[in-house]
N, C-alpha and C positions, 0 to 999 in steps of 0.2 A: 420247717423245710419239708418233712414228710406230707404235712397235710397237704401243701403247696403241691405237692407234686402226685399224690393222687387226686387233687381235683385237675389238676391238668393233663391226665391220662382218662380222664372223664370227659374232659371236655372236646377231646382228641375222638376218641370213639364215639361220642354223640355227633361229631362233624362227618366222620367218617360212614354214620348209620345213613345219615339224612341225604349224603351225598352218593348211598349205593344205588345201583339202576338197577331196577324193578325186573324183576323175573318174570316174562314172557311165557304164558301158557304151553302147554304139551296138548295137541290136537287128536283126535282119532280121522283118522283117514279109510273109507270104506272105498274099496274097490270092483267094481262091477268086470267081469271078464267074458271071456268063450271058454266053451269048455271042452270043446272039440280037438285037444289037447293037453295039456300037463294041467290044465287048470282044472281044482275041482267047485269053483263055485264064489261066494265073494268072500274078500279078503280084507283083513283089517291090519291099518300100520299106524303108527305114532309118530307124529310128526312134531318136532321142535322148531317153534317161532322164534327159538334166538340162533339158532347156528342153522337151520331150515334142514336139518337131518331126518332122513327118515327110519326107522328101524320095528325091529318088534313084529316083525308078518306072522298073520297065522290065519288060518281059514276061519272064515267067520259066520260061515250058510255053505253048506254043500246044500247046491241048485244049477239045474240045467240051464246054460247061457242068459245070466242074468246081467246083460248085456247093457242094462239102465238102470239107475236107482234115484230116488229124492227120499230125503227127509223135511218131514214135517217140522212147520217152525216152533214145534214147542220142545222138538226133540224126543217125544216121546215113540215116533213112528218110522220106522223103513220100511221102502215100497222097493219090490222090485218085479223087473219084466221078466218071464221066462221066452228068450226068443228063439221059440222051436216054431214046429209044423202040427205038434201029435200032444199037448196037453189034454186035448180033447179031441171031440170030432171037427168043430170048427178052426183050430189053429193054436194060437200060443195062451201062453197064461202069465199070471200077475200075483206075487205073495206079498201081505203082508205080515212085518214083523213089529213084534212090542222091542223098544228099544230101555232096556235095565242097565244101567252102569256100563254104556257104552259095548253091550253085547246084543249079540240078535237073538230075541227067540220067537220063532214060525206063531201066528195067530190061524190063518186059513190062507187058501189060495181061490182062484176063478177064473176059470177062462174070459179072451180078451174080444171073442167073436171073430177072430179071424187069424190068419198064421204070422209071422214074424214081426211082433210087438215089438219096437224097437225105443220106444222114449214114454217115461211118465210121469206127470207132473201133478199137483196139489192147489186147489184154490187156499182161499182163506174161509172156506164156510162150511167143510167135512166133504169138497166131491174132486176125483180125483179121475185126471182121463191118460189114458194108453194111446197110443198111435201103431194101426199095425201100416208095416210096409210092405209086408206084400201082399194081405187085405185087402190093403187099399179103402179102410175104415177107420174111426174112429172110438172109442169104447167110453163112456162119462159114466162114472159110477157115481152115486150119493153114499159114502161111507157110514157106517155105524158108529154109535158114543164112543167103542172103547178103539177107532181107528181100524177095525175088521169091514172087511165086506158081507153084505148081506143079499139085495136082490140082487136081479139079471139089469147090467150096465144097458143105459139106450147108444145104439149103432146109428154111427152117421156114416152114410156109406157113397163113397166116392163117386164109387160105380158108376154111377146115375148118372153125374157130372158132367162128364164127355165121353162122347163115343169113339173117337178117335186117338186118343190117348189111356195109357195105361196109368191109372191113380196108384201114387206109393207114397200114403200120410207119414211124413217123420221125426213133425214134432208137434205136440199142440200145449198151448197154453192158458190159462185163466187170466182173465184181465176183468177191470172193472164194468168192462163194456160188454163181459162175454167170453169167447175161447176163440182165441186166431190159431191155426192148421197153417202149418205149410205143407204143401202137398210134390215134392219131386218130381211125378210123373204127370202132373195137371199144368206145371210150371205158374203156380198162384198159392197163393196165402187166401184160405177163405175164414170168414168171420160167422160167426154165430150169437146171438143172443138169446138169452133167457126168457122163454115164455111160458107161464107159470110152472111147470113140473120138466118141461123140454126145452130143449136147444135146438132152435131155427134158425135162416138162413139173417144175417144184419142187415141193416141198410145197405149196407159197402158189402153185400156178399163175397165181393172177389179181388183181389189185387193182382193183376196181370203182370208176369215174366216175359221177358224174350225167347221164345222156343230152344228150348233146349238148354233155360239156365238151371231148372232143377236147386228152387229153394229147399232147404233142408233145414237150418235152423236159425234161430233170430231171437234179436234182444230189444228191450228199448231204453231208448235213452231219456234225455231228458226235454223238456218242454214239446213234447209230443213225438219224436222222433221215435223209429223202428229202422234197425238194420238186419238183412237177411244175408245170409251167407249162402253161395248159390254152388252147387255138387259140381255139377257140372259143365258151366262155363266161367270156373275161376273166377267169381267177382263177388263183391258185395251191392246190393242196392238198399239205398239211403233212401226212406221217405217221411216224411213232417204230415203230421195234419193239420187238414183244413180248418176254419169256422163251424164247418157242418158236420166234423166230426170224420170227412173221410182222407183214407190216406193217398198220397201221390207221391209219386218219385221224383226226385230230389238230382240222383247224382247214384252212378255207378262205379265200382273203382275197380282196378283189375288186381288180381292177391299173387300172383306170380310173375319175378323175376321176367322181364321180357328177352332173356336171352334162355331161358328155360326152354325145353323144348318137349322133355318127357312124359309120360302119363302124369295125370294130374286129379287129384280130386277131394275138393276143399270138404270138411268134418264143421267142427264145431265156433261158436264163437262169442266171446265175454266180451265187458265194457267194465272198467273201472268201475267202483263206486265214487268218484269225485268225476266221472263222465266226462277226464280229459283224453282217455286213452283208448282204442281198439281191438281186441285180436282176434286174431282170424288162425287155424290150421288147416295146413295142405299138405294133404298126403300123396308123396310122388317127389313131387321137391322136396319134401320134407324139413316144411319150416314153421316158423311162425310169424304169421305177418303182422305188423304191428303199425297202427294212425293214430295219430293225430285229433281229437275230435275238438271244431272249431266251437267254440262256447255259444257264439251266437246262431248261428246257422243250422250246428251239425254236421256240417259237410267235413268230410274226410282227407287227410295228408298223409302222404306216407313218411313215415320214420324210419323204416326197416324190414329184414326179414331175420330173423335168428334158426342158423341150423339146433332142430331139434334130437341131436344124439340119439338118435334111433332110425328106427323103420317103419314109416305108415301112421302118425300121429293120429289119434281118433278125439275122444274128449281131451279136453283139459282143465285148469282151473287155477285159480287165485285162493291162496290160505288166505284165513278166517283175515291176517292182519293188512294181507296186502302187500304184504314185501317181497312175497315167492310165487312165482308160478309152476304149476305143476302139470306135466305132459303125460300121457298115457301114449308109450308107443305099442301096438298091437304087433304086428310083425318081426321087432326086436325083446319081446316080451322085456319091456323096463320102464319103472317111468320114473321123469328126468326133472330133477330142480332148479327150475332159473331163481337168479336173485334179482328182484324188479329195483328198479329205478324210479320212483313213485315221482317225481319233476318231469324225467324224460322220457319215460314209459321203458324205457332199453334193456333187455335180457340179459344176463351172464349167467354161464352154466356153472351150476356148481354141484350138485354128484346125481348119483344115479341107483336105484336098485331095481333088481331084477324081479318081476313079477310077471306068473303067464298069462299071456293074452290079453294084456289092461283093456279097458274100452271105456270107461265111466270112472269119474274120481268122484266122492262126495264127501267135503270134510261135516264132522260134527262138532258143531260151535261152539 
């Protein structure tokens, strides 16, 4: 009777082991801020993928308005902007950090050729470029082995572009083809490709906006699709590539509430990684707007907006798993946890803490 009954408290906790659900990673959450303020520079919190809490804040880099950040996909690297006027004689600067046990420690810094660097991003091949926006340039470093900077970055410079309009580059990125710029005050996305040691103008040099949309930042999707998120006339546009490799627009969508009336002006914008979802932030209404993306097409639906519990939403982002999204409100110094809907894409708020100045989230994976 004894043995009977401890092999059936055995067999009870070995049912019990197999049927526990798996513990959900603890993320490190860096945050890029202003510092023109309570903020002294970026900030590191811990995030939980099972209850989507955040805690644990502590300064993690005292740096002047490190207002951007990327990490390298090995994890071993942080980049960030400094978006002043005065790192040097030419304008803002750019640090990198060796990233140890989820800490930052400074390798060197460099100027970025021009004043208010505002976004910087990473290929896959050690070169890493800055966007200044009030430059009105571009900055392409070739990074060193251990992920430091060494020579002087080549300058793509707006300037030149147009004579009539004022160039504000605000985001540029690495693609296989090259580095697409959106540029704000040119109202275009230009392209560049790789000609042995430089970056020159592409085929498709230019993807033309309607005056006054003020592309600012963009993602792509899938089977050739790019979507940009446009400053300042509230839209996004949708474009697919050609046969020949260039792109055309598709389909415009408008990101605010048409009974909206107030100032307005759209920030950042993400795509699922299963590329059925959208979002967009606008700052003014302060929401998030959220599509639909048609599997075939790519053309855009609307689903919704979700008020973002705060003031002035700038970046945002999706945890590493995809169940949370994460708002940086600037204005309300907090940023705020939706819990997603991965079927419907659909937000629900679920807490908030308070950090000064957010501008930039970057989890590390």
């Amino acid at each position: 009777m004894k043995k009977t009954l401890v092999l059936s408290l055995i067999t009870i906790l070995t049912m019990a082991c197999g049927q526990k659900t798996e513990q959900k990673e603890m993320y490190t959450l860096f945050v890029g801020t202003y510092t023109n303020g309570a903020s002294e520079g970026i900030y590191s919190l811990q995030f939980n993928a099972e209850t989507g809490s955040l805690d644990s804040m502590k300064l993690a880099a005292e740096l002047p308005n490190p207002s951007f950040l990327t990490i390298s996909k090995d994890k071993q690297h942080l980049y960030a902007v400094q978006e002043t006027s005065d790192f040097d004689s030419l304008g803002g600067g750019v640090t990198a950090f060796k990233l140890k046990d989820g800490v930052l420690e400074p390798q060197n810094s460099i100027g970025t050729g021009g004043p208010g660097p505002c976004h910087v991003s990473l290929s896959g091949d050690g070169r890493l470029a800055v966007s200044n926006y009030v430059g009105g340039n571009v900055a392409l470093y070739k990074l060193k082995e251990d992920g430091s900077f060494g020579e002087a970055p080549q300058i793509i410079d707006h300037k030149v572009l147009d004579t009539t309009k004022t160039p504000h580059a605000h985001m540029a990125q690495f693609t296989e083809e090259g580095v697409f710029v959106a540029d704000l005050g040119l109202d275009a996305v230009k392209r560049y490709k790789l000609d042995g040691n430089k970056f020159v103008p592409g085929d498709q040099p230019s993807l033309s906006f309607a005056n006054g949309a003020g592309p600012r930042h963009f993602t792509f999707g899938q089977n050739g699709k790019l979507y940009v998120i446009n400053e300042l006339n509230a839209t996004i546009s949708v474009f697919e590539k050609d046969s020949n490799g260039a792109y055309q627009e598709i389909q415009v969508v408008e990101t605010l509430d048409p009974t909206y009336e107030g100032r307005n002006a759209c920030a950042d914008i993400h795509l699922s990684s299963d590329g059925k979802f959208l979002y967009g932030s606008n700052r003014g209404e302060n929401t998030i707007v959220i599509f639909a993306v048609d599997p075939a097409s790519g053309e855009l639906t609307l689903v919704g907006r979700q008020p973002v519990h705060g003031d002035w939403p700038r970046n945002f982002a999706l945890d590493p798993t995809e169940e949370f999204l994460l708002v940086a409100n600037k204005s309300s110094s907090n940023v705020v946890v939706f819990k997603r809907d991965k079927e419907a894409g659909i937000l629900t708020y679920l807490s908030e803490v308070e950090v000064p100045n957010p501008i930039c989230l970057e989890f590390l994976d």
